[in-house]
Backbone as numpy.savetxt, mean C-alpha at the origin, in Angstrom:
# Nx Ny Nz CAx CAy CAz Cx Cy Cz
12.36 11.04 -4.46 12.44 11.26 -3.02 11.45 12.33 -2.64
10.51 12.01 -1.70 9.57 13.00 -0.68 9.83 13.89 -0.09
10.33 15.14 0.43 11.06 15.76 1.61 9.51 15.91 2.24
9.42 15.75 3.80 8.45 15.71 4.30 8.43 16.16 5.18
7.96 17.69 5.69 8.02 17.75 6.64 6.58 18.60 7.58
6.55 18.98 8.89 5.72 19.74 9.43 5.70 21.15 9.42
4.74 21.60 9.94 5.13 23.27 9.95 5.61 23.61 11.26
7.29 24.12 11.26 7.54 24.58 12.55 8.98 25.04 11.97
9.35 26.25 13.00 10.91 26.69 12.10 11.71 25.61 12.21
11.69 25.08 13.11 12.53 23.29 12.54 12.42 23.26 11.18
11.15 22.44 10.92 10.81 21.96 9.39 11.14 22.98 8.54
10.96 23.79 8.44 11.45 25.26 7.74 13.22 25.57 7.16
13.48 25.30 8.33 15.29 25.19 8.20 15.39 23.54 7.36
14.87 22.53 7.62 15.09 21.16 6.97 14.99 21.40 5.82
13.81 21.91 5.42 13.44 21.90 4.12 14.39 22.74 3.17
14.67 23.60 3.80 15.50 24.77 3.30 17.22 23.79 2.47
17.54 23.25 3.57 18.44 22.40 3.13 17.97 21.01 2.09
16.74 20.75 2.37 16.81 19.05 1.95 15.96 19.57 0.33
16.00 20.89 0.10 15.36 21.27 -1.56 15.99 21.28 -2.50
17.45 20.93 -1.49 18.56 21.81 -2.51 19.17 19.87 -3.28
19.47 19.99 -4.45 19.41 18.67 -4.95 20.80 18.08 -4.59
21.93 19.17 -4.07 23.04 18.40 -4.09 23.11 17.97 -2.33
22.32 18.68 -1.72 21.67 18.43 -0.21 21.65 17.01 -0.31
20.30 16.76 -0.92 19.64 15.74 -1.08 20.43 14.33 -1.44
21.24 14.84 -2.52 21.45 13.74 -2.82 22.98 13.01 -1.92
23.63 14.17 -0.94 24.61 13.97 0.19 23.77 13.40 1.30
22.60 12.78 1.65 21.86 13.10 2.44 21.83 11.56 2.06
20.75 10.99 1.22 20.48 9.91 0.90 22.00 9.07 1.00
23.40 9.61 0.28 24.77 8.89 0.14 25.25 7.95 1.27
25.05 9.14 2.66 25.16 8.93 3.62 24.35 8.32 4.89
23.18 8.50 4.12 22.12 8.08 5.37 21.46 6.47 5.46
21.45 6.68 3.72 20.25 5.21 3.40 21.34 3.29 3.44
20.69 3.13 4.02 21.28 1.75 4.30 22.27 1.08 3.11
23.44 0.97 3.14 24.24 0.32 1.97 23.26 -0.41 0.77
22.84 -1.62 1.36 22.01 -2.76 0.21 21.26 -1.57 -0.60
20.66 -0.60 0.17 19.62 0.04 -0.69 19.93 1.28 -1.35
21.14 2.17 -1.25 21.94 3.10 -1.71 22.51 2.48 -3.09
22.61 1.15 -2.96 23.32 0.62 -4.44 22.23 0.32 -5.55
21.07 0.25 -5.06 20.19 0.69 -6.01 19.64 1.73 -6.59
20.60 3.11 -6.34 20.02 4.22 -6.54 21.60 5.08 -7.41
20.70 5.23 -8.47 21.72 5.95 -9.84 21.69 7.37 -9.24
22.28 8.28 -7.74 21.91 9.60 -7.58 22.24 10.62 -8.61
23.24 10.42 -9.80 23.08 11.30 -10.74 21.64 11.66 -11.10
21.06 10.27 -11.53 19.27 10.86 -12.29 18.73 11.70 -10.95
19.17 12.11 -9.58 17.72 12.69 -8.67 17.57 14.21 -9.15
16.29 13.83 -9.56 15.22 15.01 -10.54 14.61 15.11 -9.25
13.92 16.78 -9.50 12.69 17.43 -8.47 11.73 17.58 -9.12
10.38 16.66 -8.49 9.25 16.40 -9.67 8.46 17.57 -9.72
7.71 18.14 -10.64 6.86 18.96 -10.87 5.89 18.70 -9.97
5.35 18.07 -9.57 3.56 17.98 -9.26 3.78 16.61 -7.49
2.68 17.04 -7.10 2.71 16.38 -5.62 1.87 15.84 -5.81
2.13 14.45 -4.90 1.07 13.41 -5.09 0.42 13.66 -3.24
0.44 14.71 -2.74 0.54 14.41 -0.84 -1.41 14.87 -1.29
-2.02 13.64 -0.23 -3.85 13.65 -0.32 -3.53 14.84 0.48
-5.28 15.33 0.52 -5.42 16.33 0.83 -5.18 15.73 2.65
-5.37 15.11 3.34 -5.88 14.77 5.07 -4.13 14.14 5.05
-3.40 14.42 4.47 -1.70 14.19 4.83 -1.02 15.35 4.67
-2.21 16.44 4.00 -0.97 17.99 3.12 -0.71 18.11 4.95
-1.13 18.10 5.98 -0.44 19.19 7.14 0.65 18.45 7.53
1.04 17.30 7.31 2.28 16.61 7.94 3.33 17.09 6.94
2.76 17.07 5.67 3.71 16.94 4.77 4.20 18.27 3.79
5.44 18.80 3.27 5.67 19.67 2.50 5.23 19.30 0.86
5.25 20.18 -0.28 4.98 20.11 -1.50 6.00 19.57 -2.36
7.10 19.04 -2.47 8.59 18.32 -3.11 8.62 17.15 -3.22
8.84 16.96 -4.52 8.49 15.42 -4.77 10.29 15.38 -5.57
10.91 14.04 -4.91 12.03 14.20 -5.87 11.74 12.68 -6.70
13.14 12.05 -7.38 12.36 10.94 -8.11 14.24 10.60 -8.70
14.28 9.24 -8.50 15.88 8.56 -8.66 15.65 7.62 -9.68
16.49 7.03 -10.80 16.29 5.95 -11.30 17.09 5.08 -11.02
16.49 3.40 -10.80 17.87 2.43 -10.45 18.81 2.24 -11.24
20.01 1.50 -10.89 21.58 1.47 -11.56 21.28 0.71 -12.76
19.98 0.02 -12.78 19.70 -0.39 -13.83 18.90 0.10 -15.00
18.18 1.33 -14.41 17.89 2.49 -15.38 16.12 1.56 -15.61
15.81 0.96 -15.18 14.55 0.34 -15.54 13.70 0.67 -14.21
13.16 1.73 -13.93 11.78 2.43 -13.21 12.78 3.43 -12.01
11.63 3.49 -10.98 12.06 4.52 -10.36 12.01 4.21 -8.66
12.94 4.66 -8.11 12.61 4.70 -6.78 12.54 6.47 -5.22
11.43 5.92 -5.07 11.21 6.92 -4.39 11.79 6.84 -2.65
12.50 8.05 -2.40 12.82 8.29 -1.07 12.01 8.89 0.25
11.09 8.71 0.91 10.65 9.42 1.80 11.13 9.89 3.13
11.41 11.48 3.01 12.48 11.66 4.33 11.50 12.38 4.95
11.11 12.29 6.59 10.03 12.87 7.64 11.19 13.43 8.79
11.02 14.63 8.58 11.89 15.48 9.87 10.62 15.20 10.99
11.29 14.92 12.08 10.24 14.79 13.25 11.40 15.29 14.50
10.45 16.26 15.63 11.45 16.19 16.87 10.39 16.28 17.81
9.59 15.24 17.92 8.65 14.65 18.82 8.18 13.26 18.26
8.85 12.06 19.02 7.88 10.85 18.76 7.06 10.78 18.87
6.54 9.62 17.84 5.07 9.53 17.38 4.78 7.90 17.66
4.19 7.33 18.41 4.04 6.09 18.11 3.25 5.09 17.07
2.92 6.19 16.23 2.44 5.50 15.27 3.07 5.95 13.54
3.81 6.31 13.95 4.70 7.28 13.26 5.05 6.01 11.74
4.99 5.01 11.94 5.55 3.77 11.28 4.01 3.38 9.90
3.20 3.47 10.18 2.00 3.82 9.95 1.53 5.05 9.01
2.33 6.06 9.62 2.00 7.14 8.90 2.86 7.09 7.36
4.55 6.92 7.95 4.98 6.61 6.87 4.83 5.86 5.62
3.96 4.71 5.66 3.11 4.03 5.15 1.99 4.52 3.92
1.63 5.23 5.07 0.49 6.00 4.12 1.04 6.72 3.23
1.68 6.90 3.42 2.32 8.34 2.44 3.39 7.70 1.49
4.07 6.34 1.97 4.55 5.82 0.27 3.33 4.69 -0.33
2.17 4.65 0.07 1.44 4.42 -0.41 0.75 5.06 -1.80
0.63 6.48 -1.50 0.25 7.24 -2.28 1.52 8.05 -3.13
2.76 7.56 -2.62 4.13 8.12 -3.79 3.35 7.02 -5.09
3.11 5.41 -4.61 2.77 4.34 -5.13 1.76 4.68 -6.21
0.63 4.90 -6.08 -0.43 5.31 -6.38 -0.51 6.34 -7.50
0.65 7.77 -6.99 0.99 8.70 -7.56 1.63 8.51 -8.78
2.67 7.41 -8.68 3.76 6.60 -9.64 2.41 6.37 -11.10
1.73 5.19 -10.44 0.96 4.88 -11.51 -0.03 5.39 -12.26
-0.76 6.89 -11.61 -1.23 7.68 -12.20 -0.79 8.42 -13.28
0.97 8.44 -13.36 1.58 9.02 -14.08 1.22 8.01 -15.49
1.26 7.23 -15.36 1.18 6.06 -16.20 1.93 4.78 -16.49
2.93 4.66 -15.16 3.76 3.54 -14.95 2.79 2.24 -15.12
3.57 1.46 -15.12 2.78 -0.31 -15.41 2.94 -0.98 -14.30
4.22 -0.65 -13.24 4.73 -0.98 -12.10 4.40 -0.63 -10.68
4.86 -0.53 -9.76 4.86 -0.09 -8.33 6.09 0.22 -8.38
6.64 1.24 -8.00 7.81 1.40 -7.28 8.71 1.43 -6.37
9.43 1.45 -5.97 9.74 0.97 -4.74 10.29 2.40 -4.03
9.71 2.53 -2.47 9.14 3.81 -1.91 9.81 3.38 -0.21
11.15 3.95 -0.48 11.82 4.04 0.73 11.68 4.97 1.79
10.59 4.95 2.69 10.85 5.94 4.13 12.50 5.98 5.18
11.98 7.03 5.10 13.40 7.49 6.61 13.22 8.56 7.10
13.34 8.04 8.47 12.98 9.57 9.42 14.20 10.08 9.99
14.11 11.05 9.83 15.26 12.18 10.58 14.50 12.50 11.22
15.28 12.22 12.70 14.65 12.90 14.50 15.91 13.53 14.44
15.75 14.74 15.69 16.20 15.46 16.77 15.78 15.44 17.62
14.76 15.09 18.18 13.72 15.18 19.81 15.06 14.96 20.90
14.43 15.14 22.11 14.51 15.26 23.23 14.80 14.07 23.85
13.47 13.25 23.35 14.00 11.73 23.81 15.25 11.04 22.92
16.01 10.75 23.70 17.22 9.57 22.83 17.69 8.08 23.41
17.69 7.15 23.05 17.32 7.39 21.44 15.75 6.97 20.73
15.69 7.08 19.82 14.10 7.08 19.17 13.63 5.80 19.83
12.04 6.32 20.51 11.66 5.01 21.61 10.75 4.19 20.59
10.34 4.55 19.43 9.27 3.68 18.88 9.72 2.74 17.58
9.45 1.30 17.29 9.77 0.48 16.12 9.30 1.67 14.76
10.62 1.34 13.85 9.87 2.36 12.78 9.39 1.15 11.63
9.35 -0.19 12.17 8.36 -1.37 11.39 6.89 -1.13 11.36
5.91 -1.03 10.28 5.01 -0.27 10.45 4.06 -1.92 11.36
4.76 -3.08 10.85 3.84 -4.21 11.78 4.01 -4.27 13.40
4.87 -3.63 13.57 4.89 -3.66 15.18 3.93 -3.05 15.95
3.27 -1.80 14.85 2.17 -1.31 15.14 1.07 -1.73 15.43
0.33 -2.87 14.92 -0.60 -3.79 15.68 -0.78 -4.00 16.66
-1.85 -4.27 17.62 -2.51 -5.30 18.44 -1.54 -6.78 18.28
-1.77 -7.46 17.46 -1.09 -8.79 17.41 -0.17 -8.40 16.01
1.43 -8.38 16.31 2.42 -8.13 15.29 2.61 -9.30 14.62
2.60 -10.55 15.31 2.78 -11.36 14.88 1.82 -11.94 13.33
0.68 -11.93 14.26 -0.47 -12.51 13.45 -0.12 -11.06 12.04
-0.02 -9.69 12.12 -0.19 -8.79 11.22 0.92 -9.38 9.92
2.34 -9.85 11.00 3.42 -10.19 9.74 3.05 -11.63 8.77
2.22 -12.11 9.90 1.50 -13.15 8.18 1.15 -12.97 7.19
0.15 -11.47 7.62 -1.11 -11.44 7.18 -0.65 -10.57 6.02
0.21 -9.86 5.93 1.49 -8.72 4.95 2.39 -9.13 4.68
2.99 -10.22 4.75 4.38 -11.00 4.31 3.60 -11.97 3.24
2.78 -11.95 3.10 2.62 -13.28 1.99 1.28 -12.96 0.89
0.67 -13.57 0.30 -0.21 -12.99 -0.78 -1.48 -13.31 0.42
-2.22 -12.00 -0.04 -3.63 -12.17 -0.05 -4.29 -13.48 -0.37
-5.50 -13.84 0.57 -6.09 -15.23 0.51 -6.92 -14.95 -1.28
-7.65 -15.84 -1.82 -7.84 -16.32 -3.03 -9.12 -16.75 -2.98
-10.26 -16.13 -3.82 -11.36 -17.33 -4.02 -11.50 -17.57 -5.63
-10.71 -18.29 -6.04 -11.45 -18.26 -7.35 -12.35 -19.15 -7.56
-13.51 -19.07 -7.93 -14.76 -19.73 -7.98 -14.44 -20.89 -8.99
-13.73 -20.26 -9.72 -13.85 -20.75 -11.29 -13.10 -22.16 -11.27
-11.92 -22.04 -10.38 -11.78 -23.85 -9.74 -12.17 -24.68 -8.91
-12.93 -24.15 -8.51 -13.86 -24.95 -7.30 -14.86 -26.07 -8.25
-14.73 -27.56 -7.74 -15.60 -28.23 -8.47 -16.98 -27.95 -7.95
-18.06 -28.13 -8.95 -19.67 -27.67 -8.06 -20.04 -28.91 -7.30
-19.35 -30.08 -6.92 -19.74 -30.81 -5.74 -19.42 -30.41 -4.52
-18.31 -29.82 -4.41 -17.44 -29.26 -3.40 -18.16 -27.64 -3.30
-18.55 -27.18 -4.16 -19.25 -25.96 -4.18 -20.47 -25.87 -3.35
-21.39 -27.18 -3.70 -22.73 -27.62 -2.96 -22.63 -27.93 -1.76
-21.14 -28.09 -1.41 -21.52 -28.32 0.66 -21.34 -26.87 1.26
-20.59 -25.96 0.54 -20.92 -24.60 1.24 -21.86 -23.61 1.44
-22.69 -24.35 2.07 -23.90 -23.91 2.61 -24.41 -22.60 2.45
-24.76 -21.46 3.00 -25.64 -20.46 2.83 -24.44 -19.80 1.47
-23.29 -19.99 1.34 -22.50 -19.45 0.39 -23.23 -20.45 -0.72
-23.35 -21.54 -0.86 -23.45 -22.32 -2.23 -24.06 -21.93 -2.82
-25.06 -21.37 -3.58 -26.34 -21.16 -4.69 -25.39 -19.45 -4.96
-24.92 -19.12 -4.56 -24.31 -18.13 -5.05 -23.10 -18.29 -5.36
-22.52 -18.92 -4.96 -20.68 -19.51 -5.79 -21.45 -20.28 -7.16
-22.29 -21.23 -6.75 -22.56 -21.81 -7.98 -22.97 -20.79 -9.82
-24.14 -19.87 -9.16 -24.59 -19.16 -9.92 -23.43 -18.31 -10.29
-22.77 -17.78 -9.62 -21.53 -17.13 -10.41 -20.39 -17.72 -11.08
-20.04 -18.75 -10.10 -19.39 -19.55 -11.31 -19.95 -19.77 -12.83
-21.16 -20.12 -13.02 -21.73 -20.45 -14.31 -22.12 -19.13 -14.75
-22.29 -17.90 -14.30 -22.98 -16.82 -15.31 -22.70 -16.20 -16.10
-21.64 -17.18 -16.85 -20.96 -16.61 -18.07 -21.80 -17.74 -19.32
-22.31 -18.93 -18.36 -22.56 -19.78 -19.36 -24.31 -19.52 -19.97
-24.63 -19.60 -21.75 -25.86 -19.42 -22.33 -27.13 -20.16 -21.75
-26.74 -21.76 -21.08 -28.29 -22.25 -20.91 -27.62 -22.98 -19.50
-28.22 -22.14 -18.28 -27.93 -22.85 -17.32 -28.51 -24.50 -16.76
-29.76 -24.69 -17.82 -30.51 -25.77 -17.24 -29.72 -27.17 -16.90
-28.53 -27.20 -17.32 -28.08 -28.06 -16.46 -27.80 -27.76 -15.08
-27.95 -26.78 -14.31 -27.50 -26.65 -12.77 -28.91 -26.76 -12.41
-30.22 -27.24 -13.02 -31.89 -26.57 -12.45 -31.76 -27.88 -11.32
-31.25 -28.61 -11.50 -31.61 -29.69 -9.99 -30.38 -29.49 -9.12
-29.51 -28.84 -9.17 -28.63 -28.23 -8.29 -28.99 -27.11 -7.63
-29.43 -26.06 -8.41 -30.49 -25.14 -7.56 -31.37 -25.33 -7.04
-32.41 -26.00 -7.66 -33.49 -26.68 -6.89 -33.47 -27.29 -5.42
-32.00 -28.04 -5.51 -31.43 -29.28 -4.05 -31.14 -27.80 -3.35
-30.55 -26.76 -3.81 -30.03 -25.59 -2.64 -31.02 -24.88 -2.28
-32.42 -24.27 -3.39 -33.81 -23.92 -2.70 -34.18 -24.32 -1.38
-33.91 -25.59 -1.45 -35.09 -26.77 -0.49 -34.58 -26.27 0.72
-33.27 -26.27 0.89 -32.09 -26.39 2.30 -33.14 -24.90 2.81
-33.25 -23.48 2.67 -33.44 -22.70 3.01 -32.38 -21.90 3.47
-31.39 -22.13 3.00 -29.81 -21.17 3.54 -30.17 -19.88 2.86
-30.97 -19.96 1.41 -30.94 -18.44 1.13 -32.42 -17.78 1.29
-32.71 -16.37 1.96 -33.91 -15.22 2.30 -33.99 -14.92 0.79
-35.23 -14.41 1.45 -35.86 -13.86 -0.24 -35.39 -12.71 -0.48
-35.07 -11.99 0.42 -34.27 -10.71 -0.19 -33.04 -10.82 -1.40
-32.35 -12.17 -0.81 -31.16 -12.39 -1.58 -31.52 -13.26 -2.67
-32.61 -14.13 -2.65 -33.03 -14.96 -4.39 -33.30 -13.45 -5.05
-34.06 -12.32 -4.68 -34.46 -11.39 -5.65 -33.17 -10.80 -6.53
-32.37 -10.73 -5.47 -31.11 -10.06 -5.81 -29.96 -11.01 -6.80
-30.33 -12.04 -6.63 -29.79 -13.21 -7.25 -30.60 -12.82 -8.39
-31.96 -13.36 -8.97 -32.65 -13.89 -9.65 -33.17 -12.76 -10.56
-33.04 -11.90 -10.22 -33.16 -10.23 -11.06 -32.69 -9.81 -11.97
């Protein structure tokens, strides 16, 4: 778990409480959503030695890294708690960033995995109740189009199944899918009249045969 907070005697008093491990771990009991509280063994919550917060996040964030293992004792899950008492509308975003790099932090240690890196914000503000989605896709221009684009795997080129007939109609791309597809292979001269047919077209500048052909 993260304790995260700003500099202000607010954050000051939070922190004061949320360092303390039996704080913490009354805190998470009560706060974190059922489904996801039952994945968390709070006996193991350890306070990690070392901070993973980048340097262009240290001002949002305090130096406390805590760290839970699941009921199944196989990796770890991280909590991120952000005291805030001013909305942020991008606040969903930020949180993001920052279990990004719990993520990051995880595997530097030398994990094999990703872990799984739960945000939660504790407000007090003024406004009630909290006016902004804390979904970091709502944050977009188009939410919709964003929840495609993050709900499902990354698009795919593998060259390496593409047949080279189907390779040869993609135009200013072809002579370079082709050539990489094959540049693992010792004697290309079977592709020399396939390159040759993609020369002729003129889809590729000479800047890019040099860069190719070099």
């Amino acid at each position: 778990m993260t304790i995260s907070t700003t500099s202000t005697p607010h954050d000051a008093v939070f922190k004061s409480f949320l360092r303390h491990p039996d704080t913490a771990r009354d805190f998470i009991d009560i706060h974190l959503p059922a489904p996801l509280r039952k994945l968390c063994d709070l006996t193991t919550l350890k306070l990690e030695p070392n901070s993973f917060i980048d340097e262009d996040l240290r001002q949002y964030y305090s130096d406390l890294l805590w760290s839970v293992k699941t009921q199944e004792g196989v990796g770890y899950i991280y909590v991120v708690i952000e005291h805030q008492s001013k909305p942020e509308e991008l606040m969903a975003f930020r949180m993001m960033r920052y279990s990004i790099a719990a993520m990051q932090n995880h595997l530097d240690a030398g994990y094999k995995e990703l872990p799984l890196v739960l945000p939660m914000l504790f407000y007090h503000g003024c406004r009630s109740p909290y006016p902004y989605s804390l979904c970091w896709l709502d944050e977009f221009a188009e939410p919709a189009i964003a929840r495609k684009i993050y709900s499902s795997a990354f698009p795919l080129v593998d060259i390496t199944v593409v047949p080279d007939d189907e390779i040869m109609q993609h135009r200013k791309m072809a002579l370079l899918e082709l050539i990489q597809k094959h540049i693992r292979q010792r004697d290309l001269l079977g592709l020399v009249d396939q390159i040759v047919s993609l020369l002729v077209t003129g889809n590729t500048n000479d800047r890019q045969l040099k860069a190719l052909f070099n």
